[in-house]
C-alpha positions as CSV (number, residue, x, y, z in Angstrom):
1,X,0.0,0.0,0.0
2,X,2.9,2.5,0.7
3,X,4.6,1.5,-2.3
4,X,1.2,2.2,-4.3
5,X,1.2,6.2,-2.5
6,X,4.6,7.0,-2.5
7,X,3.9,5.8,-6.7
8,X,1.3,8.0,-7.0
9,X,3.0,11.1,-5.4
10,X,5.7,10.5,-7.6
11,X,3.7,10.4,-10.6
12,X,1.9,13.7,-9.6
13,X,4.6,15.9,-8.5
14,X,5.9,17.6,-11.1
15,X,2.6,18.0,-12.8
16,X,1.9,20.0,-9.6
17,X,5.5,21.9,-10.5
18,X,4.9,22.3,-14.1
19,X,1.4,24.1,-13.4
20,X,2.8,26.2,-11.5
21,X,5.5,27.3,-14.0
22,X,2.7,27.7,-16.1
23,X,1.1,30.3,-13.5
24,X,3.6,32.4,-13.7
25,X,4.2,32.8,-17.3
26,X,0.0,33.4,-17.5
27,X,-0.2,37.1,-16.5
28,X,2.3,38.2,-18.9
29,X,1.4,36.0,-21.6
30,X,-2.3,37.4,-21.2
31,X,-0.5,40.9,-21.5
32,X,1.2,40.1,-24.4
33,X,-2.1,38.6,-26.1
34,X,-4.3,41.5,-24.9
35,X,-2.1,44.4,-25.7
36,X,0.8,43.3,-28.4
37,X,3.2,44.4,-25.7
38,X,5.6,42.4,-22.8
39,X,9.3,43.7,-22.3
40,X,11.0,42.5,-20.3
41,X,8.3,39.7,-19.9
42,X,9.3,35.7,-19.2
43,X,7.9,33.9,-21.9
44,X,9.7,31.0,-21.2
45,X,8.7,28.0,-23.2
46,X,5.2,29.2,-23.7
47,X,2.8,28.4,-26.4
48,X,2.2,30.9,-29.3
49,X,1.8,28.5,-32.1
50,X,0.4,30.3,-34.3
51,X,-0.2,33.1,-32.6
52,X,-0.4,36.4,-34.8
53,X,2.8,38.7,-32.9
54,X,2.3,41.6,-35.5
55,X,4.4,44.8,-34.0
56,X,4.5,42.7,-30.7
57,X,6.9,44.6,-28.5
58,X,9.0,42.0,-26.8
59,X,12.0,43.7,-26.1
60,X,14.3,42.2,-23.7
61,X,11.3,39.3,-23.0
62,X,13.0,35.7,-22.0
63,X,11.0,33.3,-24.7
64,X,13.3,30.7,-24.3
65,X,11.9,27.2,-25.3
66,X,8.7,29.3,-26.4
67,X,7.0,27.3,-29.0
68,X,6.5,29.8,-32.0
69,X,5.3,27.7,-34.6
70,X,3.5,29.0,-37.6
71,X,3.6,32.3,-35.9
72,X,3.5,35.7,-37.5
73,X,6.0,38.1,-35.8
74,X,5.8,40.6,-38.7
75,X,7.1,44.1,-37.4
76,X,7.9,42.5,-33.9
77,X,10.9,44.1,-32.1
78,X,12.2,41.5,-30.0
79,X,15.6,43.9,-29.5
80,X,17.7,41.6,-26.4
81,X,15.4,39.4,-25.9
82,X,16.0,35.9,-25.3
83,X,14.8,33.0,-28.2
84,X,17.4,30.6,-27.2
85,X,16.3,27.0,-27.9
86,X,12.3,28.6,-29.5
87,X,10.8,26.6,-32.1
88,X,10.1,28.7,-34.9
89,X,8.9,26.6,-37.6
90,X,7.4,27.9,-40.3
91,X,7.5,31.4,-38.5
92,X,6.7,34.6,-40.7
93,X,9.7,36.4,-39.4
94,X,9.5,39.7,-41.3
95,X,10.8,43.3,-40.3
96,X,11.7,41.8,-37.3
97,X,14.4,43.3,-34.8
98,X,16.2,40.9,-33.4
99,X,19.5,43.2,-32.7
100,X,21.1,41.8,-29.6
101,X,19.2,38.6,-29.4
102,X,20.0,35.6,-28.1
103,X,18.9,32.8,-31.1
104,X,21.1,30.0,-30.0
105,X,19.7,26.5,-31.3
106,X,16.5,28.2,-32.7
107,X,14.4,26.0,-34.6
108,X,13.9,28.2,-38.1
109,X,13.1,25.1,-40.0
110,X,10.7,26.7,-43.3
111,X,10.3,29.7,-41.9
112,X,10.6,32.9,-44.3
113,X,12.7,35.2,-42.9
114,X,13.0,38.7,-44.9
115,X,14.4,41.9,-43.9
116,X,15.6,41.6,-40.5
117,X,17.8,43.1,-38.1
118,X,20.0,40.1,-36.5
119,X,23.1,43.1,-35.4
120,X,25.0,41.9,-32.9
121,X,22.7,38.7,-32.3
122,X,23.9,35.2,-31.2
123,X,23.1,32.7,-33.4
124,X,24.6,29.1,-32.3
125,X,23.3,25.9,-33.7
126,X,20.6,27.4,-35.9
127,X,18.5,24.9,-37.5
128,X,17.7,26.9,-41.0
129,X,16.5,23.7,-42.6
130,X,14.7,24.9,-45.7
131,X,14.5,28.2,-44.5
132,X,13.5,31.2,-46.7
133,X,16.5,33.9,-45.9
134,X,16.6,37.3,-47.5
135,X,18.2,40.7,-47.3
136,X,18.9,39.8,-43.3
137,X,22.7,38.3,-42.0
138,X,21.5,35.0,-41.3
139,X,23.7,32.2,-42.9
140,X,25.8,29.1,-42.8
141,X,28.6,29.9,-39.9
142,X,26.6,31.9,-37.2
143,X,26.8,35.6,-36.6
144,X,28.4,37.8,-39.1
145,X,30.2,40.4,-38.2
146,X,30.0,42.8,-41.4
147,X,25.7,42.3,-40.1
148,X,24.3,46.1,-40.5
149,X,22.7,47.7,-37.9
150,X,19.0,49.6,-38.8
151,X,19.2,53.0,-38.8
């Protein structure tokens, strides 16, 4: 019988912990949904698949391990923020600033990337699988350092 209940406990636990990780990232991901804005916000391996981030201000906001899948972050300025490990799959990624952002191991399998700021970015492991790059310093080899900045 104890076996049975210490089982059980150990089989709910981290669902307990996970909800609660959860909790926290709620209030500023219904702030980001509501209003288009959250700097500073942690983001951290939310959900936005699909989500529509057009002009989003996430500016320094932690969305590490954030699922952003099939997203739209059109106009988004996402300046220091930190996208390290995201999965941005077939992400519309368009006059997007990511200057100063932290895209180690992003996922940017088929997503169309055009005109965007990547200055001074990290960019480690990228997975540009069938990827759609233009007119923004993204390529074989990481960060580039001859990567313009916007004016």
């Amino acid at each position: 019988m104890k076996i049975k209940l210490l089982a059980a406990i150990a089989l709910v636990t981290p669902l307990f912990i996970i909800g609660s990780v959860k909790a926290e990232n709620n209030q500023d991901l219904q702030k980001l949904l509501s209003t288009g804005e959250c700097t500073q916000c942690n983001l951290s391996g939310v959900n936005l698949s699909g989500a529509h981030l057009i002009g989003a201000d996430l500016r320094g906001a932690n969305l590490q391990g954030a699922n952003l899948t099939n997203a739209n972050l059109e106009g988004a300025d996402l300046t220091d923020a930190n996208l390290a490990g995201a999965n941005l799959t077939s992400a519309y990624v368009t006059n997007v600033n990511l200057k100063k952002a932290n895209l180690n191991g992003v996922n940017f399998t088929r997503a169309t990337i055009h005109d965007s700021n990547v200055y001074k970015a990290s960019m480690d492991d990228l997975n540009l699988t069938e990827a759609g790059i233009f007119n923004t310093g993204i390529g074989i080899g990481g960060e580039d350092g001859e990567i313009p900045d916007w004016d």
